[in-house]
C-alpha positions in Angstrom: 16.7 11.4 17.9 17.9 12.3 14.6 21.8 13.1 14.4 22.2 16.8 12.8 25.3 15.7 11.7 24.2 14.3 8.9 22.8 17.6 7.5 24.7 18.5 4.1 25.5 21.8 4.9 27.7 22.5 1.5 26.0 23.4 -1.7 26.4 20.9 -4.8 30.0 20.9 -6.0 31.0 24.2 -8.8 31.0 20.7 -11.6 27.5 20.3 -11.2 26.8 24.5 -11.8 28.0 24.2 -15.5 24.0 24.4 -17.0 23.3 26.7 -14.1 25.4 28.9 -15.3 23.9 29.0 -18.4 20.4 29.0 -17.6 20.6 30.9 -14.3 17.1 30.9 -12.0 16.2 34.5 -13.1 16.0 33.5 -16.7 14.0 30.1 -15.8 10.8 31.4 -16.3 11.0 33.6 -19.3 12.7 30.5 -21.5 10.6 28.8 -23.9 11.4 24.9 -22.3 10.4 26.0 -19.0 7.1 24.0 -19.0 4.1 24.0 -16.8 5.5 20.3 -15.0 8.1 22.0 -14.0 6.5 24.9 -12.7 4.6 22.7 -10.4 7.1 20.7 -9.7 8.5 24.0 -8.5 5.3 24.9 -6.8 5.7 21.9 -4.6 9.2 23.0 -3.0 7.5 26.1 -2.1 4.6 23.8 -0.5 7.3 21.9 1.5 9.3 25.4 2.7 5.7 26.6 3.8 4.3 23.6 5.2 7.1 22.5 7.1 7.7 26.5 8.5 4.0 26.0 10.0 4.4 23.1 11.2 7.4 24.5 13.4 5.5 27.7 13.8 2.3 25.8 15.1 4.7 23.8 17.9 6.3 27.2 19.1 2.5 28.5 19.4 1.9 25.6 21.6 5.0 25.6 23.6 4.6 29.6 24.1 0.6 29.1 25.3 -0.1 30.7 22.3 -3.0 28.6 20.6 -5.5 26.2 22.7 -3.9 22.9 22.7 -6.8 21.2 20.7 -6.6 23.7 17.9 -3.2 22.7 17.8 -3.7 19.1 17.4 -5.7 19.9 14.5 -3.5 21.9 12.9 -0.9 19.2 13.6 -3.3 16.7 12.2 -3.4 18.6 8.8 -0.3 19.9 8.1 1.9 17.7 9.5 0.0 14.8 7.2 0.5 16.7 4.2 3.8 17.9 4.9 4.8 14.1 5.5 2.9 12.5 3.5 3.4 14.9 0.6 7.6 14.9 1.1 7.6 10.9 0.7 5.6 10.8 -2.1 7.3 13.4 -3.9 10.9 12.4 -3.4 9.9 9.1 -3.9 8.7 9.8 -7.4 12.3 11.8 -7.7 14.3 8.9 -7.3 12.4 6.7 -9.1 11.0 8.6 -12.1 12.8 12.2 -12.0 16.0 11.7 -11.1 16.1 8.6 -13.8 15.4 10.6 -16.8 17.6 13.9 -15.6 20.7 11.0 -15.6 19.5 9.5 -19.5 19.1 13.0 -20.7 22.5 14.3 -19.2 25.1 11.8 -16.9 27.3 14.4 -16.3 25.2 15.3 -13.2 25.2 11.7 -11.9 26.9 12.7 -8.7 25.2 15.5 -7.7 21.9 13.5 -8.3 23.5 10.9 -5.8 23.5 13.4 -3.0 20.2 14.5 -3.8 19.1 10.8 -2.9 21.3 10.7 -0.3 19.3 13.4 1.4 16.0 12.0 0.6 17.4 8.9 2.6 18.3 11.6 5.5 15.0 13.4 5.0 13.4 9.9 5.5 15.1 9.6 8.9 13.9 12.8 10.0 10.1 12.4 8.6 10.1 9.3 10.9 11.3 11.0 14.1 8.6 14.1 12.8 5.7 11.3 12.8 6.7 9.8 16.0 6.6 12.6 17.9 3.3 13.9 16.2 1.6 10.9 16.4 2.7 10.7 20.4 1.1 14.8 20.7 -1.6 14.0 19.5 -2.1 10.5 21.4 -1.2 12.8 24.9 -2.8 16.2 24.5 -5.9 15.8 25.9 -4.5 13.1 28.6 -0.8 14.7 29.7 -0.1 18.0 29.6 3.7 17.4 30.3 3.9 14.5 28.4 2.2 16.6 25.5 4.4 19.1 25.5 7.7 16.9 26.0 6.4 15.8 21.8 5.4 19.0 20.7 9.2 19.9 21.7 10.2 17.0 19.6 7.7 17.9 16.7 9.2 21.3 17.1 13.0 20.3 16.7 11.9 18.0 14.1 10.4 20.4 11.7 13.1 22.9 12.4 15.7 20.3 11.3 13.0 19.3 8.2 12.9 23.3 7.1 16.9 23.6 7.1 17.2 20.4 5.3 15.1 21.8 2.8 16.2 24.8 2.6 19.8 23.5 1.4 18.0 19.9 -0.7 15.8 21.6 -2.6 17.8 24.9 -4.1 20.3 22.5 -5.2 17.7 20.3 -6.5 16.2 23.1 -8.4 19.6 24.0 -9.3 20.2 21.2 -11.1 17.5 19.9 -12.6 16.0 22.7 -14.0 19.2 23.5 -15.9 19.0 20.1 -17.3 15.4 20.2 -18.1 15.7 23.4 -20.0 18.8 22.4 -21.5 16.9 19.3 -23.2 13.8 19.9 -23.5 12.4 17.7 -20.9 8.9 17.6 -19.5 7.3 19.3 -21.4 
């Protein structure tokens, strides 16, 4: 099982706040180089906080009795594939693509896009113990009940470590990149 240890806990260092401060998230939307990529780009994070809140919501149901065990696996199904599926593919393209043209466009912010990758490496760790244990629900619930819900209390630690990951990753990851976008006129 995945060692919470390794959770980043600390916000991104005051160095990495100096375009924040001069572009701060309530003005993000109003500024003329706040472009629709980054909008959805934004609209994904709040994809991942959902998804990954249901997924965690959806293995308390099951644990509590509260929703028939083959609805569950459905939902599971669903919205654990996207939420999986979805999170590698997009932080994939971040550390390859996104994160690449933030450092051209502005190096100052180097190190803070270094822990960003850092976490998608931690994120990666936890994704795996997330499909392991979803894969094994949905392998057991119509077969062991015990067994069944032994993984759904795996899933269910798994997405609660996934949502406060996120919840920490991606407002600094916002924080700093859409600073930087704005400030250069990126992606758009």
């Amino acid at each position: 099982m995945f060692d919470q240890g390794l959770l980043r806990q600390e916000p991104l260092p005051d160095e990495m706040r100096i375009l924040l401060d001069k572009y701060p998230r309530e003005a993000w939307a109003a500024h003329p180089n706040f472009k629709q990529a980054t909008q959805n780009w934004l609209g994904a994070h709040r994809m991942f906080r959902s998804l990954s809140k249901t997924v965690r919501r959806d293995a308390e149901k099951y644990l509590d009795k509260r929703i028939d065990p083959q609805d569950y696996a459905e939902r599971l199904l669903h919205r654990g594939n996207a939420l999986i599926g979805n999170l590698h593919g997009h932080h994939g393209w971040e550390d390859y693509a996104y994160f690449p043209e933030l450092s051209a466009a502005d190096p100052r912010f180097d190190a803070g896009l270094k822990i960003l990758e850092n976490d998608h490496k931690v994120l990666d760790e936890v994704l795996h113990d997330l499909t392991d244990a979803a894969i094994r629900t949905l392998d057991f619930i119509q077969s062991d009940d015990q067994a069944a819900h032994e993984e759904v209390a795996r899933v269910y630690e798994s997405a609660q470590i996934v949502e406060k990951l996120l919840a920490r990753h991606l407002v600094d990851e916002e924080e700093l990149a859409v600073p930087i976008i704005i400030h250069h006129k990126l992606r758009g």
